[in-house]
N, C-alpha and C positions, 0 to 999 in steps of 0.2 A: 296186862298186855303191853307188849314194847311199840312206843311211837318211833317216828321219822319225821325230821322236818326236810319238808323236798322243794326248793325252789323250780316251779315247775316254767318259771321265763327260761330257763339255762336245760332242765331235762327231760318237757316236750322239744317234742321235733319241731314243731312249728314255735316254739318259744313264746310261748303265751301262758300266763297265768302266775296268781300270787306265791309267796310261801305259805305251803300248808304243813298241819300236821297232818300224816299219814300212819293209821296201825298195821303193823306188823300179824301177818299169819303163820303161826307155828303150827298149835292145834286146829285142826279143822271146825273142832265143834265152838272155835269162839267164834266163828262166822254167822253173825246173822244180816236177814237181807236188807235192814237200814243203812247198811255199808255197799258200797260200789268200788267191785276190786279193779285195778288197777293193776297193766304192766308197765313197760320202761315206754311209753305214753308216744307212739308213734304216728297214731291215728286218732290222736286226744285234743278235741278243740274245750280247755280247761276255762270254764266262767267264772264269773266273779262271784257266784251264788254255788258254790258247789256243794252235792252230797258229801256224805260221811265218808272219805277213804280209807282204802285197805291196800295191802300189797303183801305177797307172797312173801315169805323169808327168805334167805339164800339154803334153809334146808329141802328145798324142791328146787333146785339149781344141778341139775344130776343125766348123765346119760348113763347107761346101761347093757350091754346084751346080754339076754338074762331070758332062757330055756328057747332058743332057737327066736326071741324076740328084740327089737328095738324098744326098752323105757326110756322116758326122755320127762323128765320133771319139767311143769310146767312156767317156772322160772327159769329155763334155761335160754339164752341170748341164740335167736338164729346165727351167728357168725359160730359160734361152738359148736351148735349142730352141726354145720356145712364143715367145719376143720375136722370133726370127729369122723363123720361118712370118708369125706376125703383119706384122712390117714387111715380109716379101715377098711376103704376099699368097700364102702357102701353103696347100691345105689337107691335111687328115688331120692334121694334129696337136697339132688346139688341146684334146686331152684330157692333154696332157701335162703342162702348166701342173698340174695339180690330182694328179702323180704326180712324190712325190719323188724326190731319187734321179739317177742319170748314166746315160748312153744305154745304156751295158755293160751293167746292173744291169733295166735296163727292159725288154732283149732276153732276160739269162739267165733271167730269168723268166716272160715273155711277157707284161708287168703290160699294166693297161688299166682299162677302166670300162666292165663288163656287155661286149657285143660290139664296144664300141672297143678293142680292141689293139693294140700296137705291131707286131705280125707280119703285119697285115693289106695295109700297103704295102711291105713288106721283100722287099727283090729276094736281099741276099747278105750274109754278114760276112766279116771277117777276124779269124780268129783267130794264134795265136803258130805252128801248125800248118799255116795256109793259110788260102784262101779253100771257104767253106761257099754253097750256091747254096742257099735258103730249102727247095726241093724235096731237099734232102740233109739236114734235121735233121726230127725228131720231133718235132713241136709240140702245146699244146692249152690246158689253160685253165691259167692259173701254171704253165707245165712247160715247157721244152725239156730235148731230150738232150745239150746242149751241155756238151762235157768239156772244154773248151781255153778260156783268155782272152779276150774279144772285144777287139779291135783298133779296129775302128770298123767301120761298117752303110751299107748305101746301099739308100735306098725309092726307090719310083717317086714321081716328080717332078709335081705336082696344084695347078695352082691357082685362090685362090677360100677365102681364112680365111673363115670363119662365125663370127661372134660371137655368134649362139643357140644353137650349141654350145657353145660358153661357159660361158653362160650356163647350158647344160642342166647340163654336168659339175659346175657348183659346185655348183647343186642336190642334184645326187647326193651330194656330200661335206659338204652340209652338218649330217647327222645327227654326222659324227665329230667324237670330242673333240679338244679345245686341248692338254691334260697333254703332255708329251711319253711315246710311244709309237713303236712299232717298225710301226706300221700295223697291219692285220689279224694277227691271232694266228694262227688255222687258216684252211686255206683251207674253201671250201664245200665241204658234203661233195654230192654227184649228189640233185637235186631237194630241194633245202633249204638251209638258213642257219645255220651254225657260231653267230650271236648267239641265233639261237634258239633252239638247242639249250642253250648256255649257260644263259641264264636261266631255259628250262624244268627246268635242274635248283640252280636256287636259287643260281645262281654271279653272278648279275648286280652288280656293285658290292661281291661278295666281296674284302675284301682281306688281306693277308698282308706284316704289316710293311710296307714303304713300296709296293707294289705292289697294283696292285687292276685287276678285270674291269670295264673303267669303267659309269658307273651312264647316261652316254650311249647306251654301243652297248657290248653285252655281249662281243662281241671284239675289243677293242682291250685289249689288257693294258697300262698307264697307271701310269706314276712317279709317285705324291701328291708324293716327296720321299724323298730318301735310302733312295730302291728299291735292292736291290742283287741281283743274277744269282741267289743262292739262295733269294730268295722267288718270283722269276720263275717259275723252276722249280716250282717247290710248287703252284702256281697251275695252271699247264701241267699237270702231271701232275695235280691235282684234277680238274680239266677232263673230261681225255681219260677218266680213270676212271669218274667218275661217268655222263657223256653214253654211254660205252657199255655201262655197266651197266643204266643205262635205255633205252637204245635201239637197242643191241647198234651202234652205229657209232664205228669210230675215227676222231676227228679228228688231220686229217693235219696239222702245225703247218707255215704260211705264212712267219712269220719262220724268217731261220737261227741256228742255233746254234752257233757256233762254242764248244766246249770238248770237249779231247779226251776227254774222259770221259761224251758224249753226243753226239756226232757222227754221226747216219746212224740216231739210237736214234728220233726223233721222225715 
């Protein structure tokens, strides 16, 4: 199996983590589940203790229209999605553009903006396991039950790009900070806002060593500079403490953490 060495300070978003070796996914069937796949690491808060990595090849790097459908291989960069709809005059997925990240990574977790999601035109995937029919997985707001690798996705096929779309979703993003950041930290917890909960408990632009709850938008947890995984943490666990000590709610943390010594803990 082909490795990769991936400096993951330089290609996480939030610029955290060692150089690792990374293997390469061509065949499906070399996948077994002691590896933890990995895309272009957006929402990746990378430890010092990490699992075994994987990563997709650039042969599932692909879109497609193909029998009145959208295929979209699971390695392909949202910015190619959002260019390809656009020059073919697609629509449903001009919110994509404004979500980083590869097609895999925007399915396992069902990303989106308010009741745009990526699950909304999904017909089916294929994972290393088979093929999943959209009415065969558990879905809802950041969650699927998705145990197995995505392969690549096919939506139903809509066209008619909207450019006031567009327009609306930068809007939406444009409260978030610049720093590099893993994205949202928690997800929202039911009838409320993780940022404000944050800042109601005095955490807003708290920082810790190079890391800090940015003073933009109280849940984006933001690298000033030589942030490193264990202030992360501190932060994270400040957080989740304090908001439910005052308000009895656990925030569920949105980014993943890959380190074996906190894995499944957040």
């Amino acid at each position: 199996m082909k490795t990769k060495k991936i400096d993951f300070s330089k290609f996480s978003s939030i610029h955290i983590g060692d150089t690792l070796e990374v293997s390469l996914l061509e065949d499906p069937s070399d996948f077994t589940p002691d590896y933890y796949l990995i895309g272009s690491c957006n929402n990746i808060l990378m430890g010092t203790q990490p699992p075994k990595l994987m990563k997709l090849s650039k042969k599932y790097d692909y879109i497609k229209i193909q029998d009145n459908t959208l295929k979209i291989g699971a390695a392909t960069p949202s910015g190619k999605i959002a260019s390809f709809c656009k020059k073919h005059n697609i629509a449903n997925f001009e919110f994509v553009s404004h979500l980083p990240g590869t097609l895999g990574g925007l399915v396992y977790m069902n990303a989106g903006l308010k009741e745009y999601e990526i699950f909304n035109k999904l017909i089916s995937i294929s994972t290393t396991k088979g093929v999943l029919n959209k009415n065969d997985i558990d879905f809802g707001y950041r969650f699927t039950d998705i145990k197995d690798p995505i392969l690549d996705a096919t939506f139903t096929l809509e066209y008619g790009f909207d450019e006031e779309k567009v327009e609306l979703f930068k809007k939406m993003r444009s409260n978030q900070p610049s720093t590099p950041s893993a994205g949202s930290c928690f997800k929202n917890p039911q009838g409320d806002y993780a940022g404000r909960l944050i800042e109601s408990v005095g955490l807003k632009a708290k920082r810790v060593g190079g890391m800090e709850f940015s003073s933009k938008h109280a849940n984006f947890l933001v690298n000033c500079g030589g942030g490193i995984f264990e202030d992360a943490i501190a932060l994270i666990k400040e957080a989740q403490k304090n908001v439910f000590k005052e308000f009895g709610i656990f925030l569920e943390c949105e980014i993943i953490i890959l380190d074996k010594r906190y894995m499944g803990d957040f």
